[in-house]
PLY file of the C-alpha trace (Angstrom):
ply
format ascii 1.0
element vertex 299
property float x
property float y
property float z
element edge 298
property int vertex1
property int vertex2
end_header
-15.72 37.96 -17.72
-16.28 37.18 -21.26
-16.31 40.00 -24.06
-19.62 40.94 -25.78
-19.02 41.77 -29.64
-20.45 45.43 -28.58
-17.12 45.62 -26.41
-14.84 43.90 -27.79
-15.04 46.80 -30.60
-16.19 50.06 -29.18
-13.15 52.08 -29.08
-11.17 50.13 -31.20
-10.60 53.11 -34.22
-9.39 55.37 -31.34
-7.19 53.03 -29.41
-5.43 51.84 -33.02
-5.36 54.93 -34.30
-3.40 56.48 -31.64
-0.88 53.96 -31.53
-0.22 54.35 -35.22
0.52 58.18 -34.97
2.41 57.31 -32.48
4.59 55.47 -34.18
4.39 57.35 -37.80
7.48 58.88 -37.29
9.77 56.11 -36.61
7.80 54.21 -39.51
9.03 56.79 -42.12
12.26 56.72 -40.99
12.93 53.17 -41.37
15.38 52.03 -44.39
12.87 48.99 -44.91
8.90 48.97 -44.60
8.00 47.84 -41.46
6.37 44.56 -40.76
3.15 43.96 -38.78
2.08 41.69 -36.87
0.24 38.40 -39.07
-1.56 36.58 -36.58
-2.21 33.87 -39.77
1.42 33.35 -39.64
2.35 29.96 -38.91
5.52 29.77 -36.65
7.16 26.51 -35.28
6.30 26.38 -31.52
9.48 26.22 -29.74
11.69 22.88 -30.59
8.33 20.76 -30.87
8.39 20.73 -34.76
4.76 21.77 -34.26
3.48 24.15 -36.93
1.20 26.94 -35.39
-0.89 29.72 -35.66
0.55 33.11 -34.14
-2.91 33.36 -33.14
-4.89 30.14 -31.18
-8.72 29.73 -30.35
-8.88 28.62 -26.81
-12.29 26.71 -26.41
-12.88 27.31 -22.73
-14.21 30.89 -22.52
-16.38 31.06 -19.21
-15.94 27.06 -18.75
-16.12 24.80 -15.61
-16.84 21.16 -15.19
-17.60 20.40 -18.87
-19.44 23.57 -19.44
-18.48 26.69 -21.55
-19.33 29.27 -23.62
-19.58 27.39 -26.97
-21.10 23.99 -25.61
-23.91 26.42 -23.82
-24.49 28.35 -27.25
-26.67 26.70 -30.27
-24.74 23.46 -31.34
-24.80 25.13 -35.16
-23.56 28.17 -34.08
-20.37 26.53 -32.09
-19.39 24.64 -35.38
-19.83 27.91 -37.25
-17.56 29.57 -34.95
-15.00 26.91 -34.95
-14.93 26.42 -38.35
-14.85 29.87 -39.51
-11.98 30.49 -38.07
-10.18 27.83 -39.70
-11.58 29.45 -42.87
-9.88 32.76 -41.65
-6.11 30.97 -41.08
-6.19 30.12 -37.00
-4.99 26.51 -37.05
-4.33 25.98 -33.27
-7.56 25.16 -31.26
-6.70 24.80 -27.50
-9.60 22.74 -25.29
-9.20 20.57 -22.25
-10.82 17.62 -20.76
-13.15 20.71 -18.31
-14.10 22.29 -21.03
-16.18 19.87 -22.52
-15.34 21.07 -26.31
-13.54 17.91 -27.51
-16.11 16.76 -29.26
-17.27 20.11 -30.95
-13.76 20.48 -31.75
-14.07 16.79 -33.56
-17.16 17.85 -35.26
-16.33 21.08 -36.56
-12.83 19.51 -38.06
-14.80 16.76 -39.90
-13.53 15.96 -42.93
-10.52 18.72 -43.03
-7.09 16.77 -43.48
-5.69 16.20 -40.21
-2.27 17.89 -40.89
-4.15 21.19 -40.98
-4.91 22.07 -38.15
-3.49 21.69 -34.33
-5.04 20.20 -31.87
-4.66 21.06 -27.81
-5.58 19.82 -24.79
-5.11 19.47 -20.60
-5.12 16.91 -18.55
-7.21 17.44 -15.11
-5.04 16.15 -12.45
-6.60 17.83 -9.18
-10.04 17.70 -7.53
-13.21 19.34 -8.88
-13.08 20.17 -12.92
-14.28 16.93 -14.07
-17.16 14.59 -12.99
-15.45 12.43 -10.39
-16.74 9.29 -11.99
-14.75 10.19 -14.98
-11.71 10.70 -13.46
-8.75 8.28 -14.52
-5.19 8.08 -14.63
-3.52 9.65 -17.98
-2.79 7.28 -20.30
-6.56 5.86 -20.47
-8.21 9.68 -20.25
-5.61 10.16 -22.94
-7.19 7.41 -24.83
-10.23 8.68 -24.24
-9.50 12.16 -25.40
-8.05 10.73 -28.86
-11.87 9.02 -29.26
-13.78 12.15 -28.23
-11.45 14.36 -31.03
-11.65 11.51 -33.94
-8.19 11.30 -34.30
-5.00 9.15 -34.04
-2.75 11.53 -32.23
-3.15 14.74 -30.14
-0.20 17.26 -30.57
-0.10 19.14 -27.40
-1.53 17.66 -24.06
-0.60 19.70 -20.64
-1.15 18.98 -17.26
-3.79 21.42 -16.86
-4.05 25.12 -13.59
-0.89 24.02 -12.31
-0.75 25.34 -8.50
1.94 23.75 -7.08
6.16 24.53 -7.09
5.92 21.02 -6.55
4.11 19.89 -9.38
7.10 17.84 -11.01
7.86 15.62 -8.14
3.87 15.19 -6.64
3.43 14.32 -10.86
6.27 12.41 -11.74
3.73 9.32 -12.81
2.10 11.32 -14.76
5.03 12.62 -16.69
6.38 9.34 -17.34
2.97 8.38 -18.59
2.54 11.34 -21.10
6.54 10.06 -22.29
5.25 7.15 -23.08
2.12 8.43 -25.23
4.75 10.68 -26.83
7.12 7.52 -27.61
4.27 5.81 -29.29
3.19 9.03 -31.05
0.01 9.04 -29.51
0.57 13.03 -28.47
3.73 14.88 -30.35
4.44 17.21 -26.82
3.63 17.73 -23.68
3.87 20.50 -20.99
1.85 22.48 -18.49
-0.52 25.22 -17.70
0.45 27.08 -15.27
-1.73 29.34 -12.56
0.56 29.93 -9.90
4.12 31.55 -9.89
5.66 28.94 -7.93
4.62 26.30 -10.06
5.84 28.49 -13.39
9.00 28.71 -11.47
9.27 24.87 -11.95
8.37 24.56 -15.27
11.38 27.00 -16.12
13.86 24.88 -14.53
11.71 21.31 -15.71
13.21 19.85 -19.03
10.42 18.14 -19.52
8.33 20.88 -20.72
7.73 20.52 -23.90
5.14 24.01 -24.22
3.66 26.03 -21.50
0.66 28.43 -21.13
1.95 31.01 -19.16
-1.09 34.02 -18.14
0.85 37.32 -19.47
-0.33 41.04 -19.97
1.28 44.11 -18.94
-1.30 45.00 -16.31
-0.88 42.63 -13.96
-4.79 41.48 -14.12
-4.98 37.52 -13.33
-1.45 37.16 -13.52
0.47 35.09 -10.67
3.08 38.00 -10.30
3.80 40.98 -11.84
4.51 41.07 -15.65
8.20 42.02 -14.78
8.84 38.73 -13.03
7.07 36.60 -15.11
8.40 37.83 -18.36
12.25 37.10 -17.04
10.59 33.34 -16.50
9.25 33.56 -20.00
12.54 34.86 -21.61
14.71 32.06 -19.40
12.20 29.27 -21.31
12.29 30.57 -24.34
15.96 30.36 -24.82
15.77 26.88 -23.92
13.20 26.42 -26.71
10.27 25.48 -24.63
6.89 26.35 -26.74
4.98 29.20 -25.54
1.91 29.87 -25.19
0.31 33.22 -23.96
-2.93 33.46 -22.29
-5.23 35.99 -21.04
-3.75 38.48 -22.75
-6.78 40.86 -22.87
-7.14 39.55 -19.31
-10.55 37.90 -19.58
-12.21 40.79 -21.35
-11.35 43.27 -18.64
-8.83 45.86 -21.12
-10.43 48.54 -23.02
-9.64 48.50 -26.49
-6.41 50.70 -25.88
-5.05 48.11 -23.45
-5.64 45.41 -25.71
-3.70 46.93 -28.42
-0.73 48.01 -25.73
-0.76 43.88 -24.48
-0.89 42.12 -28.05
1.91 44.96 -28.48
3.80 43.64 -25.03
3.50 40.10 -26.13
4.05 40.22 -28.91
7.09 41.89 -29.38
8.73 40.26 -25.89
9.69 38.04 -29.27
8.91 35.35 -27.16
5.85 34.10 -27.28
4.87 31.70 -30.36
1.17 32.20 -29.84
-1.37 33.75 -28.49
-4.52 31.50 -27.01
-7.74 33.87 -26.75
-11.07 32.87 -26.54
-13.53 34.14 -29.17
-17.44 34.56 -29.10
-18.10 35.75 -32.40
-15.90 35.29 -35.43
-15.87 39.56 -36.29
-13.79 39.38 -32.70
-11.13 37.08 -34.93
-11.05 40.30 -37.27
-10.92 42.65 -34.95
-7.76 40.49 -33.44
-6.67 40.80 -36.86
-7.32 44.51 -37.62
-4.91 45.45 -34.32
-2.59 43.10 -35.57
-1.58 45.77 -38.59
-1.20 48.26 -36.38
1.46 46.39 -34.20
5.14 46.86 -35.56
7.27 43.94 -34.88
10.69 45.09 -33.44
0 1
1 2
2 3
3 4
4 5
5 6
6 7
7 8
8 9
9 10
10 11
11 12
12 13
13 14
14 15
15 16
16 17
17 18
18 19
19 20
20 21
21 22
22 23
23 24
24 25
25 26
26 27
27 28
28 29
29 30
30 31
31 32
32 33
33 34
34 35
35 36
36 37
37 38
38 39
39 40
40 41
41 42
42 43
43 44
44 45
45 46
46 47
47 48
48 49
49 50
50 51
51 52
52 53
53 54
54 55
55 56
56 57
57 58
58 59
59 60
60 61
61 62
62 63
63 64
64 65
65 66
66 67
67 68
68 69
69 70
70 71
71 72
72 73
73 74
74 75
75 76
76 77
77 78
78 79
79 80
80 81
81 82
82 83
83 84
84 85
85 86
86 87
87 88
88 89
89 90
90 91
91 92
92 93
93 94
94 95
95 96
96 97
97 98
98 99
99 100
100 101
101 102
102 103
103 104
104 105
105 106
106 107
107 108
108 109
109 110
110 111
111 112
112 113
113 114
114 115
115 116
116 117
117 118
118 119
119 120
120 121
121 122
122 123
123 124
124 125
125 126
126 127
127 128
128 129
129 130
130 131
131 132
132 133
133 134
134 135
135 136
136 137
137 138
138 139
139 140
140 141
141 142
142 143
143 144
144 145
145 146
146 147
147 148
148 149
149 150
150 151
151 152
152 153
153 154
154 155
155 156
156 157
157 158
158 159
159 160
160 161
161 162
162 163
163 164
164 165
165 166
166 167
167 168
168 169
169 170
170 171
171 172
172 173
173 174
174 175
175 176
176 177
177 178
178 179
179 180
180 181
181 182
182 183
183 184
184 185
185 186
186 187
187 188
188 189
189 190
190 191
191 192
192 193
193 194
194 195
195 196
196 197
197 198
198 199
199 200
200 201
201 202
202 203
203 204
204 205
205 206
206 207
207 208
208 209
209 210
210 211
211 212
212 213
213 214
214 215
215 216
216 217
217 218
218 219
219 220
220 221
221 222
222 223
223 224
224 225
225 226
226 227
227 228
228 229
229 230
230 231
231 232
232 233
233 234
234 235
235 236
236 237
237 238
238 239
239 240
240 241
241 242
242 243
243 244
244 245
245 246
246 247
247 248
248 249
249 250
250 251
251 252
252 253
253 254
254 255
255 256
256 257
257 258
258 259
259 260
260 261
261 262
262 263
263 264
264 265
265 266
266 267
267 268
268 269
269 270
270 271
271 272
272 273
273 274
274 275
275 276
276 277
277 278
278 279
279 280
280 281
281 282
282 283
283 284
284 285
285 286
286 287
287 288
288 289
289 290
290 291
291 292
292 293
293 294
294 295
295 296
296 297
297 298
């Protein structure tokens, strides 16, 4: 379920607010000033070398087979969107091949050096998400993504909804495939999305993982386990310096302004986590992101 503007902020000032007080105390009593959270911070996602955003725009709000949010809104409206939050500091702008933004995404990133910004994408392996006519083994949909984005390299393509423990061995092809693309610096990483628990079970053990999306909030809403389980996944990757991604933090729109603020604050400081990928609708969401970031204490 997507969230309207009218949501996305009612409640805010009461939710923040009470998290502050409760944590004025132990603010005060800290030697140094405490530091927030800076979702404009750029962070190195895991041993990639890629330079990201703490906080990502993922293009594929409401989206299946080629349609989402922003391709169904006015086409100068989308590139407002996009663009703006450039303007604001997000550099990391996560589509995929069923989303149908690559080419937004191109348009909206005309003319801006290419070193600026970070480009991300997925790779539809299974049935359904994609017209089947279109539908082609990696390294020439690869090539196709690089002409639909204008640009000479991607720097993260995953295999994209991962539902399979098996997914390294029924893939292997694949994987080869995206080394090769990597070799010729054609992508800079690759890695998975994962929607299933078996399958993230993999990708902690896989060494081929370059970065992951992995679906985290404390609530257990569209999560493949509980948070408890899937956070000792996430803390066994990141110590093997696998780039992570967090998605569906405010669990598609379903947390009230309090349990956003309580997730970012889970993510967050799990000091795991190198970004977080959330789909926007209006750039004043992007503040609002921002405005609950200062109110978020890293530990």
């Amino acid at each position: 379920m997507a969230i309207s503007r009218r949501k996305f902020i009612a409640g805010a000032a009461a939710g923040v607010g009470a998290f502050y007080l409760g944590n004025t105390v132990s603010s005060f009593a800290s030697v140094t000033a405490p530091k927030f959270f800076n979702p404009y911070e750029q962070v190195v996602l895991g041993k990639t070398g890629i330079k990201i955003s703490r906080l990502g725009f993922g293009t594929g709000v409401n989206s299946t087979n080629r349609v989402s949010y922003l391709n169904r809104q006015d086409h100068s409206k989308a590139l407002a969107l996009l663009r703006g939050a450039f303007e604001k500091g997000v550099t990391f702008f996560d589509s995929a091949d069923s989303y149908g933004t690559h080419g937004l995404v191109a348009e909206a990133f005309s003319g801006i050096p290419r070193d600026k910004y970070v480009l991300g994408t997925k790779y539809w392996f299974a049935t359904g998400g994609i017209p089947e006519a279109d539908k082609a083994p990696v390294i020439p949909s690869v090539e196709r993504f690089l002409r639909e984005l204008k640009t000479d390299y991607i720097d993260i393509v995953q295999l994209h909804c991962s539902m399979s423990k098996n997914w390294n061995t029924e893939l292997s092809d694949v994987m080869t495939d995206l080394d090769k693309l990597k070799q010729q610096g054609k992508i800079r990483a690759h890695g998975i999305s994962n929607h299933n628990f078996g399958s993230l079970e993999t990708t902690a053990s896989e060494s081929w993982v370059d970065s992951v999306h992995v679906r985290i909030n404390p609530y257990d809403k569209f999560m493949d386990a509980d948070h408890e389980k899937v956070m000792a996944l996430v803390e066994k990757m990141s110590k093997q310096g696998k780039g992570l991604i967090a998605m569906k933090v405010f669990a598609v729109g379903e947390l009230n302004a309090e349990q956003r603020l309580k997730s970012m604050d889970y993510v967050v400081n799990s000091g795991c986590f190198h970004t977080l990928d959330i789909g926007f609708q209006e750039l004043e969401q992007i503040d609002d992101v921002a405005a609950m970031g200062k109110k978020i204490i890293l530990k």
